[in-house]
N, C-alpha and C positions, 0 to 999 in steps of 0.2 A: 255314476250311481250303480250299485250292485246289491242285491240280494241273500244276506247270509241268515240260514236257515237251521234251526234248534230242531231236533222232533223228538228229543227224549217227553218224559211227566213230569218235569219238577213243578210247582207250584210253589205262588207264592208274591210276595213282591218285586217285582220287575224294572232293575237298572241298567243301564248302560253306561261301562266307564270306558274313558279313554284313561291310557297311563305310560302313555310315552312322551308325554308333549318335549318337543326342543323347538326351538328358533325356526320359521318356514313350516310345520307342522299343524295343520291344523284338521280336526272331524266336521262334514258337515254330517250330521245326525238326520237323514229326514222322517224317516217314520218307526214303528215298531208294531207288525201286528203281529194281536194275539186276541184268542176270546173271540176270533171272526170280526176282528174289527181293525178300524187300523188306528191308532194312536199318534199325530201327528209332534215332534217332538216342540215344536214352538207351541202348543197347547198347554205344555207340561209346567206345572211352577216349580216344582223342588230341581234344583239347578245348578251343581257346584261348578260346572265346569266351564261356565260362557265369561267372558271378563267384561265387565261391568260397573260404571261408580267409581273407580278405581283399584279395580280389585277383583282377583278369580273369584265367581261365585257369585261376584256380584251382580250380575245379570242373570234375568230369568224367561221363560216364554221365549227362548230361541232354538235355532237348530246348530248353532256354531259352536262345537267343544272347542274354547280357545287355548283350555289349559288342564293340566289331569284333575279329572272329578267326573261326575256321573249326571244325567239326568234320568230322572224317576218317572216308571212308565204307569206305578199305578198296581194293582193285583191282579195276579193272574184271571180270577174269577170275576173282577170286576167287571161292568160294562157302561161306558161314557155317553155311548153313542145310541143307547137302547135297542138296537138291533146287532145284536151278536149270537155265536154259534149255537148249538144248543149244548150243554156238560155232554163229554164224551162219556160213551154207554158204559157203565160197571164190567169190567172184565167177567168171563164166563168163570162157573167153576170148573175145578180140574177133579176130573175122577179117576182116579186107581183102581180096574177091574184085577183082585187076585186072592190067591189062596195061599195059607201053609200048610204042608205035609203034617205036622204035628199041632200046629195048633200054638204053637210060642214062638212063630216069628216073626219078626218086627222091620218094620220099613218105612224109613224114612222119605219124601218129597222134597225133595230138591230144586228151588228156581231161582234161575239168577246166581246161582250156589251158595245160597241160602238156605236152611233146613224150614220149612214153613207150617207142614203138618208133618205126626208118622204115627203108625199105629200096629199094634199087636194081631196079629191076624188070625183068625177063625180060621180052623178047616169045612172045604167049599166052597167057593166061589162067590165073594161077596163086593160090593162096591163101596168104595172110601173116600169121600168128597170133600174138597177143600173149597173155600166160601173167597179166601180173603184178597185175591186182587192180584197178587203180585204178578209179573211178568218175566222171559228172560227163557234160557236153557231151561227144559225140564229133563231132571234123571230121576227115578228111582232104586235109592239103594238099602240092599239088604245087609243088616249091620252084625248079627248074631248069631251067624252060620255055626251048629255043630252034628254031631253026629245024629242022623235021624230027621233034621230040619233042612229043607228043601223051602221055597216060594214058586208058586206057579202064579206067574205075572202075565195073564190073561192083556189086557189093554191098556192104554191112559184113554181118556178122551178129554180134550181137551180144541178148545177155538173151534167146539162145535164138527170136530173130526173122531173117531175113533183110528186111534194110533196104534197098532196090532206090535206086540213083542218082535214077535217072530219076525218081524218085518225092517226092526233096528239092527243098523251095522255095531254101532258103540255099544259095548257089552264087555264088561270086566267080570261076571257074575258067574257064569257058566262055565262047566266044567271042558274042556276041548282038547285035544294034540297034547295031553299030558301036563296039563297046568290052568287054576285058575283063570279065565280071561283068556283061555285060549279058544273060547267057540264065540260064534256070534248067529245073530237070525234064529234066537231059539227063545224060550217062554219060559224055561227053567232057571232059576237060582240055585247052583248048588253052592256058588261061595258066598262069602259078604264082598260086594261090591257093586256096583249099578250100572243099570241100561238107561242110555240115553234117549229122549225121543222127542227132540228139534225143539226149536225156540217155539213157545206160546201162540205169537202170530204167525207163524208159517203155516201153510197150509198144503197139504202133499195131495189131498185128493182130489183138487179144485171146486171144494164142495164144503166152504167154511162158511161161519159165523161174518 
């Protein structure tokens, strides 16, 4: 018996297939936990894979995959046992502290590299929060660089750290050594392109969410 271990989000309902069956082959299934709970697989009735009656599927309430098919664990959010974990907390929002030089430029958030919020920016120093949950790499890229239009990208904060510009190596944005993307550890946007600032849950300062 061994231990394999999921820690992505997905949600949802919960199978387990076997799908290699040959001759000498066989799963024993014994648990599945999720939800803080553990879900014992001879508990389960939906059961295509235990052979049974005469016939794959046709057994149920086992732990023995004898043949390819699945047994059903139930929903992720469900709870059998009445004592399960409590819903993991809502992800923090993510804030973008920055300004434009003129006042027309626009920048995008990036997570997971995904585009999730992005907004026109004021000149002065203003904060632009994002509500919706996702997770993954955050960059901020600035898409509309022209003559006159600079972004001074103050901070993210994010997982309950403020993430300082100046402080990011990944940086395409900034002007340096004679080319776009040639400077890094600076606050300035003088091209269209993004600074990077580490994955959602990492936390740099030892002093997170």
């Amino acid at each position: 018996m061994a231990a394999y271990v999921y820690s992505g989000s997905a949600a949802g309902d919960v199978q387990v297939e076997y799908d290699n069956d040959v001759s000498g082959a066989d799963v024993i299934l014994d648990s599945v936990y999720v939800n803080g709970e553990t879900r014992e697989a001879e508990s389960m009735e939906y059961n295509t894979a235990t052979y049974g009656n005469g016939e794959c599927g046709g057994g149920s309430y086992s732990e023995t995959m004898h043949c390819n098919g699945v047994i059903g664990f139930g929903d992720t959010g469900a709870c059998f046992s009445g004592d399960c974990a409590a819903p993991p907390p809502t992800n923090d929002p993510i804030t973008v502290r920055a300004e434009g030089v003129s006042g027309s430029e626009h920048i995008n958030l990036l997570v997971g590299g995904n585009v999730v919020a992005d907004w026109t920016l004021a000149t002065g120093m203003n904060d632009y929060t994002y509500t919706g949950g996702a997770s993954g790499d955050v960059q901020v890229e600035y898409d509309n660089d022209a003559t006159g239009r600079d972004v001074i990208l103050d901070y993210v904060l994010v997982n309950g750290e403020i993430r300082e510009a100046e402080d990011m190596e990944y940086n395409t944005a900034t002007y340096g050594n004679g080319s776009c993307g040639g400077g890094s550890y600076s606050e300035t946007m003088h091209c269209s392109g993004v600074i990077g600032f580490g994955d959602s849950e990492a936390c740099f300062s030892n002093s997170c969410n």
